[in-house]
C-alpha positions as CSV (number, residue, x, y, z in Angstrom):
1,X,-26.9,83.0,-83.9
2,X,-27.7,84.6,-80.4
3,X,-25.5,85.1,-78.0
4,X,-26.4,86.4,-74.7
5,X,-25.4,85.8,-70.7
6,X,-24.6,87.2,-68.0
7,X,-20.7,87.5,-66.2
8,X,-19.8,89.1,-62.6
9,X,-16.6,91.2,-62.5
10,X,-15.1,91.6,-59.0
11,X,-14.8,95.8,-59.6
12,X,-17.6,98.5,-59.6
13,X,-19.5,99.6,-62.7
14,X,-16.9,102.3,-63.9
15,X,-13.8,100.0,-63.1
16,X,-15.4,97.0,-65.2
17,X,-16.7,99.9,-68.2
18,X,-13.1,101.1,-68.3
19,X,-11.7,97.6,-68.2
20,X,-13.9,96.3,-71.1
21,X,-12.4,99.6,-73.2
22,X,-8.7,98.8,-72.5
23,X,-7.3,97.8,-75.8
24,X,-4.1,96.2,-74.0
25,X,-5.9,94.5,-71.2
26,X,-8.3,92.9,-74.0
27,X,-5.8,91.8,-76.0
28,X,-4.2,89.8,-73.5
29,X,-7.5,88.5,-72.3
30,X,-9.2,88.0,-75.6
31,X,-9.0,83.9,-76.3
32,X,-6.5,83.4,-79.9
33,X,-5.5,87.3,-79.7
34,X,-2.4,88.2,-81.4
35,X,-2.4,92.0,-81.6
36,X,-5.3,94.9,-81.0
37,X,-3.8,97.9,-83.0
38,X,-6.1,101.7,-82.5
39,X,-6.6,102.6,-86.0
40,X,-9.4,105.5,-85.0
41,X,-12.0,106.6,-82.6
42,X,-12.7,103.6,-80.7
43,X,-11.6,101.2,-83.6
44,X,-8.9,98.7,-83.2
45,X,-7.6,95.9,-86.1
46,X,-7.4,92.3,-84.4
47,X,-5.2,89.5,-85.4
48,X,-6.3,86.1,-84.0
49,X,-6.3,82.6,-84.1
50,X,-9.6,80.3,-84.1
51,X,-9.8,76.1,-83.7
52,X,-12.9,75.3,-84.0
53,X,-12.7,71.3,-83.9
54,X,-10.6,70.0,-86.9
55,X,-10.9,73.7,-88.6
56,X,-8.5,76.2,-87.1
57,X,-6.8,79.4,-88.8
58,X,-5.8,83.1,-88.6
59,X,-8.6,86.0,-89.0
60,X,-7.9,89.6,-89.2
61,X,-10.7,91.6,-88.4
62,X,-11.7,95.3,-86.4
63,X,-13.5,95.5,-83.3
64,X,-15.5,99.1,-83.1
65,X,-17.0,100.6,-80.3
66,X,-20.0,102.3,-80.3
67,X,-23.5,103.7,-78.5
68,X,-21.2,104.4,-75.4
69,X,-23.2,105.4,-72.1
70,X,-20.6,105.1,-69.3
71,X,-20.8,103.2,-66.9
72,X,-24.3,101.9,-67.9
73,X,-23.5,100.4,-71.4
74,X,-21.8,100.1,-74.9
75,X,-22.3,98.4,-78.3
76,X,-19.7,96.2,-79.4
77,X,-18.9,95.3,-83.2
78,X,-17.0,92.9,-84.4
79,X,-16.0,91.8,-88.1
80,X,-13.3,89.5,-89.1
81,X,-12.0,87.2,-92.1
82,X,-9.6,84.7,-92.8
83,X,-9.2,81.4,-95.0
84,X,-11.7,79.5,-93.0
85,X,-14.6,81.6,-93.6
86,X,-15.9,85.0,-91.7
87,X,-17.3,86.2,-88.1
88,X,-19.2,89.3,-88.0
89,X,-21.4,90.1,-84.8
90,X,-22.3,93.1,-82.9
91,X,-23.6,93.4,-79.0
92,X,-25.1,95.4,-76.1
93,X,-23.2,94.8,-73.2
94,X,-24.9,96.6,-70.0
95,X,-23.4,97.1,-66.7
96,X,-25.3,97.2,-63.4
97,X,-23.8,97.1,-59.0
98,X,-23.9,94.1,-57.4
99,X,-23.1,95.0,-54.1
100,X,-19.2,95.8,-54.8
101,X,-18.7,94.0,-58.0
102,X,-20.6,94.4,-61.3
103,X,-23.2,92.0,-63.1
104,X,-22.3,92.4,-67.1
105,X,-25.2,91.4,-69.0
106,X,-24.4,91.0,-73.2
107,X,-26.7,90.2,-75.4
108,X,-25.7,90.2,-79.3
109,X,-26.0,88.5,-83.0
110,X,-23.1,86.5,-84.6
111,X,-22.7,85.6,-88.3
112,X,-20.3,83.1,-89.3
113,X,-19.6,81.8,-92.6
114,X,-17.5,79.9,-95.1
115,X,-15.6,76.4,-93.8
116,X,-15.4,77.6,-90.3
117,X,-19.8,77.2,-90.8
118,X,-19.5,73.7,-91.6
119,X,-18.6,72.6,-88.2
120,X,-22.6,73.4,-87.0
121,X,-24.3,75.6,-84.9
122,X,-24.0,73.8,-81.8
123,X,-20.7,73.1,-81.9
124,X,-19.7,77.2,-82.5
125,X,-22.3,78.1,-80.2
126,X,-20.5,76.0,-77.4
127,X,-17.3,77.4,-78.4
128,X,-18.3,80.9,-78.7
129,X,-19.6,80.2,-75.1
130,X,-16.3,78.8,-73.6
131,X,-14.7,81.4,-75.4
132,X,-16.9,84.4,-73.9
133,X,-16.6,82.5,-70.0
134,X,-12.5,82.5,-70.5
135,X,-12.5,85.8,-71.4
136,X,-14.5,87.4,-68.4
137,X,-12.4,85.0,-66.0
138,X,-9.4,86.4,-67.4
139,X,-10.2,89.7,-66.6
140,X,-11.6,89.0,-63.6
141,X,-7.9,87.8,-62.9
């Protein structure tokens, strides 16, 4: 699945960079985080929690960082697994001004896999783009 869109964050381009590499800031403002743990270099383990219509659990997975070119852009890669099935995705995310603020444009791939599948495409693609919304409005604040 594609993902791709385009959020504006009220801060210039190095604030917003900096803010998207904050391990504590995104694991408050990461929709169903429970913890973000460094375990390297720009590596962090993630525990969440996922409801996805009538399927719902716990994934553990790592978020890695990668490609960084600050303040223009950096590649973000995700993987995670629980008893519903699997998510692994990876995506650009580019910053550019916009007068005082920033325009963050992402564009990415997502698998998912396993009962957490089942639900179809257009139902996780609306939900991985409610989730992706929330998440820049929350650090927005």
């Amino acid at each position: 699945m594609k993902i791709s869109g385009t959020h504006r964050l009220p801060f210039p381009p190095e604030e917003s960079y900096a803010k998207l590499q904050d391990p504590e800031l995104l694991a408050q403002t990461i929709p169903g985080c429970e913890s973000l743990e460094k375990i390297g270099e720009d590596e962090y383990k993630m525990k969440m929690k996922m409801a996805l219509a009538a399927v719902s659990g716990a994934f553990e997975g790592k978020i890695r960082i990668a490609d960084k070119n600050p303040p223009e852009s950096f590649r973000l890669i995700v993987e995670g697994a629980g008893k519903i099935g699997f998510v692994r995705g990876e995506g650009l995310l580019k910053f550019s001004a916009a007068g005082d603020a920033t325009e963050v444009t992402y564009d990415g791939d997502v698998q998912v896999g396993g009962t957490i599948a089942a639900v179809g495409q257009r139902l996780i693609d609306a939900t991985s783009k409610t989730m992706i919304r929330k998440f820049f409005e929350k650090i927005a604040g």
